[in-house]
PATOR-925951 format. One record per atom (N, C-alpha, C): x, z, y negated; residue in three letters. Coordinates in pm, whole numbers, padded with zeros to 5 digits, always signed. Each point is the difference from the previous one (the first is absolute). Last residue first. Layout:
BEGIN
XZYALA;...
//
This chain:
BEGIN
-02123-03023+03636UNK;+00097+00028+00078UNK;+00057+00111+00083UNK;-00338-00155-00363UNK;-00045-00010+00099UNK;+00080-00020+00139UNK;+00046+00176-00507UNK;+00030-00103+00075UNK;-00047-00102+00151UNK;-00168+00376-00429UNK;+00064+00024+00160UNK;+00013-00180+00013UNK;+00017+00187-00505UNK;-00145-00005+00121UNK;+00112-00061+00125UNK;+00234+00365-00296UNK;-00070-00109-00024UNK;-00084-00071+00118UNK;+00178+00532-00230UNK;+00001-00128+00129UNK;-00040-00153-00065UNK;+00202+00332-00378UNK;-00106+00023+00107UNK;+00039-00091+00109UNK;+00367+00214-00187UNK;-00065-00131-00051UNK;-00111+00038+00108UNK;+00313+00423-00172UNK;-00042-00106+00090UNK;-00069-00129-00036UNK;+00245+00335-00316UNK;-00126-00036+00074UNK;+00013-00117+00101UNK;+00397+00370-00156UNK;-00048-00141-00029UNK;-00192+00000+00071UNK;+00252+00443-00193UNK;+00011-00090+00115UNK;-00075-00083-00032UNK;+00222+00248-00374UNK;-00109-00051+00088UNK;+00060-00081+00073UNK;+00374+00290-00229UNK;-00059-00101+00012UNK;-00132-00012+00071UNK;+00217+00486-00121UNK;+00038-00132+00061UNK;-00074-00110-00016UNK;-00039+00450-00129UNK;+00119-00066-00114UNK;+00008-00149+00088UNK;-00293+00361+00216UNK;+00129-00004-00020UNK;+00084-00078-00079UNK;-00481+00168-00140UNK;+00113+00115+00103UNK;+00120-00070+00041UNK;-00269-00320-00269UNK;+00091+00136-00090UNK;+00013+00126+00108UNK;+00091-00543+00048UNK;-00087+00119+00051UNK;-00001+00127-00040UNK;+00087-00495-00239UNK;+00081+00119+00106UNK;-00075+00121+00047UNK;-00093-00355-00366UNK;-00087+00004+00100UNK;+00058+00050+00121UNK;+00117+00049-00564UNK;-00005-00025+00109UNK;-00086-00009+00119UNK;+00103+00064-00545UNK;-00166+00040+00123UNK;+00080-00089+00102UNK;+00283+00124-00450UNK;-00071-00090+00095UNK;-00041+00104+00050UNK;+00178+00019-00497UNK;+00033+00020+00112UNK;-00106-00089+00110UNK;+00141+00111-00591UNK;+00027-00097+00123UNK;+00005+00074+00152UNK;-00088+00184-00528UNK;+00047+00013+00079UNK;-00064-00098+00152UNK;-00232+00161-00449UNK;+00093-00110-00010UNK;+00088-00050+00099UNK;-00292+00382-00034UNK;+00080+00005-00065UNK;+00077-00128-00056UNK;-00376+00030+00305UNK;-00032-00021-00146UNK;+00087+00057-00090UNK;+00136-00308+00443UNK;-00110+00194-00011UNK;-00021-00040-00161UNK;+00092-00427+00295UNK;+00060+00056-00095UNK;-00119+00142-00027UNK;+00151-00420+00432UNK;-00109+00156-00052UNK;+00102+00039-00143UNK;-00030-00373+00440UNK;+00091+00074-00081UNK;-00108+00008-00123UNK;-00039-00075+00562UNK;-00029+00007-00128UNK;+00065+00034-00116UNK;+00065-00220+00537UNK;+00011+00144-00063UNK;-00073-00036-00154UNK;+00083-00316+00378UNK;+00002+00144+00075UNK;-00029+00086-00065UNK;-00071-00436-00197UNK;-00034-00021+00149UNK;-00014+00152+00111UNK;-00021-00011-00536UNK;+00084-00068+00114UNK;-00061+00013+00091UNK;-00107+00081-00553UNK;-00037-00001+00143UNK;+00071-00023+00050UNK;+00046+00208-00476UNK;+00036-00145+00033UNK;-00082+00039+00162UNK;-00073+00259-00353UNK;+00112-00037-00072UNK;-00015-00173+00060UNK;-00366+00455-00034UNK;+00029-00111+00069UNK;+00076-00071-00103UNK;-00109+00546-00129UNK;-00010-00173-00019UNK;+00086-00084+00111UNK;-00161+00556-00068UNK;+00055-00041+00010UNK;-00005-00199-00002UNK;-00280+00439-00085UNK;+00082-00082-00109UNK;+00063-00109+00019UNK;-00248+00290+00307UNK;+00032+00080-00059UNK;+00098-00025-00106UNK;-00262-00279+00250UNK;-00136+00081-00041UNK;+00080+00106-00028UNK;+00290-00313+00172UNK;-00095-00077-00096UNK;-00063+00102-00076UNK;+00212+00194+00425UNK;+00076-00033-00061UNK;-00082-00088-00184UNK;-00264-00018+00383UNK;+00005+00133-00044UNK;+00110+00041-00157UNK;-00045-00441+00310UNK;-00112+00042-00089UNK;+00004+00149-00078UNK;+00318-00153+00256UNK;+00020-00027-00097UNK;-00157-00002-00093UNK;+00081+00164+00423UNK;+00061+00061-00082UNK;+00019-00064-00111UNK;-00288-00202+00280UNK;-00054+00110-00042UNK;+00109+00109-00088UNK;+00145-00422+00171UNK;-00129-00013-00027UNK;-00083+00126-00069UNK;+00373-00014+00377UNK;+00027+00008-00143UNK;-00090-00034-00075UNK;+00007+00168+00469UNK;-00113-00004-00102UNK;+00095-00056-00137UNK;+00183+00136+00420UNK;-00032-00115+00039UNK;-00115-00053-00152UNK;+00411+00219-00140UNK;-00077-00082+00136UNK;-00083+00107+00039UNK;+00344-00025-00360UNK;-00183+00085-00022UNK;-00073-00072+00135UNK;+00525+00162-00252UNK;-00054-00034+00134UNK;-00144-00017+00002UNK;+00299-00025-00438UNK;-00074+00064+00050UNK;-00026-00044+00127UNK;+00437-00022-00411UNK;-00091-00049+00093UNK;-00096+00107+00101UNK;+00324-00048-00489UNK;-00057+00105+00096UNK;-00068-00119+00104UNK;+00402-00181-00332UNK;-00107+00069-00029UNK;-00090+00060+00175UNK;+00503-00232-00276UNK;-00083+00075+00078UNK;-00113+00069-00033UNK;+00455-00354-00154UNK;-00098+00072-00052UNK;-00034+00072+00174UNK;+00392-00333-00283UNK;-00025+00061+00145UNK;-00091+00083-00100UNK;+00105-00390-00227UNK;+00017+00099+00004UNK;-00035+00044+00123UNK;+00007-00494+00006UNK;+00006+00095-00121UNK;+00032+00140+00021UNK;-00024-00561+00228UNK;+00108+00129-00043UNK;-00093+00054-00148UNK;-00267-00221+00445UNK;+00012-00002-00138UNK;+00132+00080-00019UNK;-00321+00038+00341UNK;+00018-00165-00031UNK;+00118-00055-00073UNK;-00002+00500+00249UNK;-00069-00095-00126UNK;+00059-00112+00029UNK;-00026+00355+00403UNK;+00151-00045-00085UNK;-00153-00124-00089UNK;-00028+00521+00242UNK;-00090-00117-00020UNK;+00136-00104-00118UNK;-00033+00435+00345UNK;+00090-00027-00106UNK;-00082-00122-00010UNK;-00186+00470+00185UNK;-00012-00105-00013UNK;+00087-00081-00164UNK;-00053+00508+00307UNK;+00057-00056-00110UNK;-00006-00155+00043UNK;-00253+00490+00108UNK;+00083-00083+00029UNK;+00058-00110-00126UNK;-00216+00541+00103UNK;+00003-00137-00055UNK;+00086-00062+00057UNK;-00101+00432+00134UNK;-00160-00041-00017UNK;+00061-00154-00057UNK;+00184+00299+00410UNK;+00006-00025-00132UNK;-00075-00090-00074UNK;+00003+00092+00476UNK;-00083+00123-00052UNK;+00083-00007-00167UNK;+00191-00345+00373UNK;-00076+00078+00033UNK;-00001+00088-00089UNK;+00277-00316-00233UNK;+00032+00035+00169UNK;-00156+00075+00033UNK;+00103-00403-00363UNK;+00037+00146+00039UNK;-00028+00023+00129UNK;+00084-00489-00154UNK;-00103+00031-00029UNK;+00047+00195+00048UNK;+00101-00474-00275UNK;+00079+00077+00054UNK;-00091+00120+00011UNK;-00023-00572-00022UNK;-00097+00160+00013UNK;+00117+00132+00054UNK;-00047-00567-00262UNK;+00050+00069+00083UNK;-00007+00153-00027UNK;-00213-00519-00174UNK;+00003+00161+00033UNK;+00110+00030+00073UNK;-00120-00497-00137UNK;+00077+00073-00076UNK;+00013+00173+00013UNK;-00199-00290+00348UNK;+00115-00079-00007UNK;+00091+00103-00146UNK;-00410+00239+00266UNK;+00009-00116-00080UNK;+00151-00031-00028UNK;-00171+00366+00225UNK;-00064-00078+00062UNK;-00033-00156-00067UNK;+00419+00295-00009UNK;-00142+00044+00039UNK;-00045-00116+00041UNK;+00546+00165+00096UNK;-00074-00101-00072UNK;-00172+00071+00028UNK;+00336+00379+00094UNK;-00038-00078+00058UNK;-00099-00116-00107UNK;+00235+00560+00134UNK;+00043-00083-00105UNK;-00057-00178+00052UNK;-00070+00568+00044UNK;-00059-00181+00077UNK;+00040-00046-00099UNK;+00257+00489-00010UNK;-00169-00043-00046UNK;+00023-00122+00103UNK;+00370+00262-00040UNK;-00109+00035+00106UNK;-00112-00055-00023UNK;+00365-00090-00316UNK;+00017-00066+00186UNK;-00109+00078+00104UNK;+00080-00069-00537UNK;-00095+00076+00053UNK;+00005-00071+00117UNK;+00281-00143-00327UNK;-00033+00115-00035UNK;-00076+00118+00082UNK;+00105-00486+00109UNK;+00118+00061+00037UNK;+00007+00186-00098UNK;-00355-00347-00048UNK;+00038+00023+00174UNK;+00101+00104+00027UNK;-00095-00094-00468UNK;-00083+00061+00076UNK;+00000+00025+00128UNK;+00306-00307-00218UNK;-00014+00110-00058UNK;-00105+00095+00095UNK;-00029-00437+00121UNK;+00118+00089+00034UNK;+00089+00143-00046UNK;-00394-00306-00204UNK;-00072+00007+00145UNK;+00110+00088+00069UNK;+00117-00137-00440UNK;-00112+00153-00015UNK;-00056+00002+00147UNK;+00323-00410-00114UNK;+00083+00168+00037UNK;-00081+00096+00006UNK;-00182-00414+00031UNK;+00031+00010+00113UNK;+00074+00171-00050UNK;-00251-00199-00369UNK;-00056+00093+00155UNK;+00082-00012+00089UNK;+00060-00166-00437UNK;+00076+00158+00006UNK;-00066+00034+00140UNK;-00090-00438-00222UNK;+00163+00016+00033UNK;+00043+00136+00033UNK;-00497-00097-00052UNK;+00085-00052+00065UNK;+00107+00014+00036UNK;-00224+00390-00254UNK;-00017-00152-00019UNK;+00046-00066+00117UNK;-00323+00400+00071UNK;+00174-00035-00014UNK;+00037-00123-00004UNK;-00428+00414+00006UNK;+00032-00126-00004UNK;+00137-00028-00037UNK;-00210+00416+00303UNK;+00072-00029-00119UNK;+00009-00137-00003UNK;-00373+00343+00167UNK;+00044-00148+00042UNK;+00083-00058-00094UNK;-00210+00514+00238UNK;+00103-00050-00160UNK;+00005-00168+00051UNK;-00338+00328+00303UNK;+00095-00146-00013UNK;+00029+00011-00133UNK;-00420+00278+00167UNK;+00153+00029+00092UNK;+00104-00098-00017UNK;-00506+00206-00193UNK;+00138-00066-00050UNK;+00097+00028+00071UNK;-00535-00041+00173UNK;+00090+00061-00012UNK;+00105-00082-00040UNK;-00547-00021+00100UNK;+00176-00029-00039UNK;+00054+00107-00035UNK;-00513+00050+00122UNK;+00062-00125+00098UNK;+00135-00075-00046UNK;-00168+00451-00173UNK;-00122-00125-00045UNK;+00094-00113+00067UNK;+00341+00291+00090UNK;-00110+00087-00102UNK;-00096-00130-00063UNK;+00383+00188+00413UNK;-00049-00150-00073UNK;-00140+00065-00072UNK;+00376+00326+00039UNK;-00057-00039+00083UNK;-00055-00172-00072UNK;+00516+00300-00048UNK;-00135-00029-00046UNK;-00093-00078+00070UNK;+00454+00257+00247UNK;-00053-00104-00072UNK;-00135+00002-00057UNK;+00361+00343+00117UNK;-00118+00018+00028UNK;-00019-00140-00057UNK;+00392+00227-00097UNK;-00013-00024+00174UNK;-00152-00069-00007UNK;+00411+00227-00344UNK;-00111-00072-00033UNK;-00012-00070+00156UNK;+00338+00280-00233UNK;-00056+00028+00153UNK;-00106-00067+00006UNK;+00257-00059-00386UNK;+00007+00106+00030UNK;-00122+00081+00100UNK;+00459-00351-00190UNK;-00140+00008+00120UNK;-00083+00103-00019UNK;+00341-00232-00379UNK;-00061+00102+00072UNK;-00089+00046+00110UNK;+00159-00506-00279UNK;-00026+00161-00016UNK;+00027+00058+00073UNK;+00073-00539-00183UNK;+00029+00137+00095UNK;-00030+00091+00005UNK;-00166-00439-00174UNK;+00019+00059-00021UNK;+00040+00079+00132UNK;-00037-00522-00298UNK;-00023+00047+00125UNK;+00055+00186-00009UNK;-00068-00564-00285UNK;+00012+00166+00017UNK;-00033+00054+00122UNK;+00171-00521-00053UNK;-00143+00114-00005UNK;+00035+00138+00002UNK;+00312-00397+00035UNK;-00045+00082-00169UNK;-00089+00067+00064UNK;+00247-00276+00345UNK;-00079-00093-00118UNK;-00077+00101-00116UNK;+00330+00233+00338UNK;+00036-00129-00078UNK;-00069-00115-00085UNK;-00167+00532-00011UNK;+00025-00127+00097UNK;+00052-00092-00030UNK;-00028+00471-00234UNK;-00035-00121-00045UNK;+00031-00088+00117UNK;-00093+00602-00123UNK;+00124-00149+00063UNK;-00109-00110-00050UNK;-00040+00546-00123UNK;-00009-00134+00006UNK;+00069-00089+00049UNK;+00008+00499+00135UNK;+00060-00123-00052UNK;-00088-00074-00007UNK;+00099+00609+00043UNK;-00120-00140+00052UNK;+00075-00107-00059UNK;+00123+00460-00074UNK;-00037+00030+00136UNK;-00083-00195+00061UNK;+00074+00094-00494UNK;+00018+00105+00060UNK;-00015+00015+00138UNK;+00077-00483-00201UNK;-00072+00135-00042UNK;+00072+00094+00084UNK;+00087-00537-00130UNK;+00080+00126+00035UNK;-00088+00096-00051UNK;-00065-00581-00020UNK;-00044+00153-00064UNK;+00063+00087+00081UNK;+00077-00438+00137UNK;-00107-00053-00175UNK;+00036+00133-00049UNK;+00311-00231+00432UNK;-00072+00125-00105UNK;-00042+00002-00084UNK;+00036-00346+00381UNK;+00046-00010-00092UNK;-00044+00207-00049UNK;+00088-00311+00522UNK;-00096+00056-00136UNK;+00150+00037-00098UNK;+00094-00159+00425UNK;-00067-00108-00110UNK;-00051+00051-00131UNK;+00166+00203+00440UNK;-00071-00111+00076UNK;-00031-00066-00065UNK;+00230+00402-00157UNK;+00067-00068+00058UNK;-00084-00131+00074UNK;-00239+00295-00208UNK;+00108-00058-00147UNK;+00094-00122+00111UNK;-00303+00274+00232UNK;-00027-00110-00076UNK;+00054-00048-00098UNK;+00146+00379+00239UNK;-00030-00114+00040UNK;-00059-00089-00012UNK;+00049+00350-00213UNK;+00143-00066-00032UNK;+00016-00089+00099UNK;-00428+00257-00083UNK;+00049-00106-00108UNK;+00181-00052+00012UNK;-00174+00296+00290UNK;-00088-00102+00055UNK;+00072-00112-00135UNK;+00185+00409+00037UNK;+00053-00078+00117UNK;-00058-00088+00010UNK;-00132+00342-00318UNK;+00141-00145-00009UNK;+00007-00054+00051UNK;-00405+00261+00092UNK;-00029-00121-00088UNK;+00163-00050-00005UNK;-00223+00272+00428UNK;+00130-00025-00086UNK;+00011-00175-00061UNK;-00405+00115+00170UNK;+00055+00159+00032UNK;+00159-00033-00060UNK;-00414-00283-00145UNK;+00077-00031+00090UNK;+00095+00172-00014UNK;-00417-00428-00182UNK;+00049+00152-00015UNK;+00058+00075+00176UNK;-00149-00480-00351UNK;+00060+00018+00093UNK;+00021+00161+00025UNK;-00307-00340-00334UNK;+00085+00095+00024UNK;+00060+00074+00108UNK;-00191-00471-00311UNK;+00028+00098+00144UNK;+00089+00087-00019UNK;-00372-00336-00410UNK;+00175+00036+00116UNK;-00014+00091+00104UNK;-00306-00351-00390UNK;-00031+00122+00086UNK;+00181+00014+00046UNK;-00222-00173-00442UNK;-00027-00044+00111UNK;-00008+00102+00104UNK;+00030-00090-00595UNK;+00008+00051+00138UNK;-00008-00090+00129UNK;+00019-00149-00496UNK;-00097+00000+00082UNK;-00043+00075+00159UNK;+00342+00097-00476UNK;-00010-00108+00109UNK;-00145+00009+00061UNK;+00218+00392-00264UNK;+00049-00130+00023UNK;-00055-00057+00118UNK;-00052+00456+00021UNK;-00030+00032-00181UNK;+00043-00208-00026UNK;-00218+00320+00453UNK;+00102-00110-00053UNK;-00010-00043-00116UNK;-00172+00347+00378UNK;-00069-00005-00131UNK;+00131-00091-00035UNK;-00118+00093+00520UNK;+00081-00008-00135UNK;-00076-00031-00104UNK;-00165+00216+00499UNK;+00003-00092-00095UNK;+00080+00005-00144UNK;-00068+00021+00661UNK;+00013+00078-00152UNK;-00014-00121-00100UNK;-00041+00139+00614UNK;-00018-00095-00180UNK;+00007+00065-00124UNK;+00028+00219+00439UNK;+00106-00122+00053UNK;-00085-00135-00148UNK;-00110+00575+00192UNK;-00002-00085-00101UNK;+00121-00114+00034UNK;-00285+00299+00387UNK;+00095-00010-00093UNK;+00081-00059-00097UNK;-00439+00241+00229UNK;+00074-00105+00036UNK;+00101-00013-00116UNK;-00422+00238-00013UNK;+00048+00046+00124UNK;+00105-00126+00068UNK;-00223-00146-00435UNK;-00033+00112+00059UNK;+00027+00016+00165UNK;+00248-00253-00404UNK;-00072-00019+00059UNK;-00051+00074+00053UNK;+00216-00127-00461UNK;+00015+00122+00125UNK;-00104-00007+00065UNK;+00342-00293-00338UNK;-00107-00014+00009UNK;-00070+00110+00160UNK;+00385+00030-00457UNK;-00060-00018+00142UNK;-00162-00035+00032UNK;+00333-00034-00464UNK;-00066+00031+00011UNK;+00008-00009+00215UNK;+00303-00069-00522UNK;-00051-00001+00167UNK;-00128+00071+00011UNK;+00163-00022-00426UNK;+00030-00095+00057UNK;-00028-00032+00130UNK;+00054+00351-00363UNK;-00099+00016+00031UNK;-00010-00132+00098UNK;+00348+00099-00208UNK;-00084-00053-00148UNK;-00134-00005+00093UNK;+00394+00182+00197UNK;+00028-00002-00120UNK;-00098-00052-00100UNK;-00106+00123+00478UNK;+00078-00065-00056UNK;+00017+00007-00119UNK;-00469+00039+00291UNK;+00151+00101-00002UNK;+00082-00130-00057UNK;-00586+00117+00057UNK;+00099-00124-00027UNK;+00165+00138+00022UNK;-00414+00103+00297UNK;+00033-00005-00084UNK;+00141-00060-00059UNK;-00343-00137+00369UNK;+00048+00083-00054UNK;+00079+00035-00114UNK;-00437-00252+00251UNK;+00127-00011-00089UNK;+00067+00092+00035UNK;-00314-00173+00374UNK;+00003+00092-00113UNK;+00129-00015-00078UNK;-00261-00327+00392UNK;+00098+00066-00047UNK;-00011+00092-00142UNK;-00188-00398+00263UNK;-00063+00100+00114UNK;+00111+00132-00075UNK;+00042-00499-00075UNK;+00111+00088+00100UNK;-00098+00121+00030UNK;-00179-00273-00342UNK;+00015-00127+00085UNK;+00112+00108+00126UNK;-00099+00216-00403UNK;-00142-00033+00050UNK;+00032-00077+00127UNK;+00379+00101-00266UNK;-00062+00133+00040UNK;-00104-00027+00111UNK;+00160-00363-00256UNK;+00101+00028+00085UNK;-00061+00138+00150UNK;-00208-00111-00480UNK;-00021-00113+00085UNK;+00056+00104+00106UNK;+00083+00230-00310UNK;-00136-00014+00018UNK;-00013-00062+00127UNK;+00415-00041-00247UNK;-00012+00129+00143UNK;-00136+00006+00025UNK;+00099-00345-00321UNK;+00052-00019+00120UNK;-00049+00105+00105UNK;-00079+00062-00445UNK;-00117-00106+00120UNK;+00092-00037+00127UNK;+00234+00232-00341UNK;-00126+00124+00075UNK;-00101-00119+00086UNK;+00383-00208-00246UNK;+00027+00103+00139UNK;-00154+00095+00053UNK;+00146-00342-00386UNK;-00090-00054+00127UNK;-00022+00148+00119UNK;+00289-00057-00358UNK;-00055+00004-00056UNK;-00172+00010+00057UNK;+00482-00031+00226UNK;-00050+00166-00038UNK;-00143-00030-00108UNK;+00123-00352+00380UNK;+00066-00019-00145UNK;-00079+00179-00072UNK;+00135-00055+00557UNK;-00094-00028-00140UNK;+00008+00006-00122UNK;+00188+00050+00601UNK;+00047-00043-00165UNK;-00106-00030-00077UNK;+00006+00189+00494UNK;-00086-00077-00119UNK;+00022+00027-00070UNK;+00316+00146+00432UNK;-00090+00027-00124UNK;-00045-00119-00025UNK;+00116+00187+00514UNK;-00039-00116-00116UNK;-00042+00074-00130UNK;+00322+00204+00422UNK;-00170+00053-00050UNK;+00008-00163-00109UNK;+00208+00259+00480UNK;+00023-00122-00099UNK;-00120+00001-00073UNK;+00322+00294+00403UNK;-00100-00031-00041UNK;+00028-00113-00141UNK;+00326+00149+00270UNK;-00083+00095+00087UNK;-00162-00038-00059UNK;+00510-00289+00094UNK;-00119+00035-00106UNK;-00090+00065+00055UNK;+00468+00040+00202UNK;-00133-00125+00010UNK;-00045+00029-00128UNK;+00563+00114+00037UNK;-00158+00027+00025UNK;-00131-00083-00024UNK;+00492-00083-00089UNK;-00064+00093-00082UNK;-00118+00042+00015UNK;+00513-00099+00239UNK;-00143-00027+00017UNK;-00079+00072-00109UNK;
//
């Protein structure tokens, strides 16, 4: 057995050229303080919430257009990565005490270190980032929907609320979840951040706008949003205290029958 996951934090991948607007943005929209960059070229960064406990971060990415990944943090990292090697994963990277892995459909994904992190971040201006939503071409979602199930048996493993979602969702008092979204399309497996902003999305995205950020595309449930790093994510209409779906509206009455 390699143990639950004791916590889970989302980075925001950013093209490093872009990076200081990223953490600007990022900073403003979470209610959050930088801290200081660490890594070999200054690369990470946290995002630190007050009287609560950090569950977002941000990459400086020297290739590509970034995106976002998960980080899994767990009281015994071999045991966790040798169970995911065994359920599919791949090894991208070998650190000191930590692993990159790769999911059967490629997405990066990380192991660390627990290191007692308990306290979830609050909803800050009516959202909150609680959802990684990894996209997965076609031919690779049934194994990334069983990969995951079978990575994380204490989480909700369960179809959403659309024919292409499925929600692998955490357990009580961890701050992210994980939405597998299968593309129209075969291309690359990607991921980017999602936001809970019910019942008001309207106003978080107004806000979001008035701090750079640009309208991509509309939906029916959610918004897709580019920050002014360049970087892809959504405005959901999930309830940002519980991550859950709106309740439906009722249909008004209609005129009485006379029955």
């Amino acid at each position: 057995m390699s143990g639950p996951v004791r916590w889970s934090h989302v980075f925001a991948d950013r093209p490093a050229a872009h990076f200081g607007r990223a953490c600007d943005f990022w900073t403003a929209v979470t209610g959050t303080a930088l801290s200081q960059p660490r890594g070999d070229e200054g690369e990470f960064v946290t995002l630190l919430p007050e009287g609560a406990d950090a569950c977002v971060k941000a990459q400086a990415v020297t290739a590509g257009d970034g995106g976002a990944h998960l980080d899994l943090a767990v009281e015994d990292v071999p045991a966790f990565v040798a169970a995911a090697l065994e359920s599919g994963a791949r090894t991208a990277a070998g650190h000191d005490g930590w692993a990159v892995l790769r999911s059967p459909a490629g997405q990066l994904f990380c192991v660390v270190p627990w290191q007692g992190e308990s306290v979830r971040p609050p909803v800050v201006d009516g959202a909150r980032v609680d959802q990684i939503c990894m996209d997965v071409p076609p031919s690779a979602y049934a194994a990334e929907v069983a990969f995951w199930s079978a990575l994380l048996p204490d989480w909700s493993s369960r179809p959403g609320s659309r024919p292409e979602f499925h929600v692998v969702e955490q357990p009580p008092g961890l701050p992210v979840r994980i939405l597998l979204q299968r593309l129209g399309t075969e291309r690359a497996a990607g991921a980017h951040l999602d936001l809970a902003c019910g019942p008001d999305v309207d106003a978080v995205r107004a806000r979001h706008e008035e701090l750079g950020a640009v309208v991509v595309a509309g939906r029916p449930h959610w918004t897709v949003m580019r920050d002014p790093a360049g970087g892809l994510y959504c405005l959901t209409g999930r309830d940002a205290r519980t991550g859950g779906l709106p309740e439906p509206v009722a249909p008004a009455p209609g005129p009485s029958s006379g029955r």
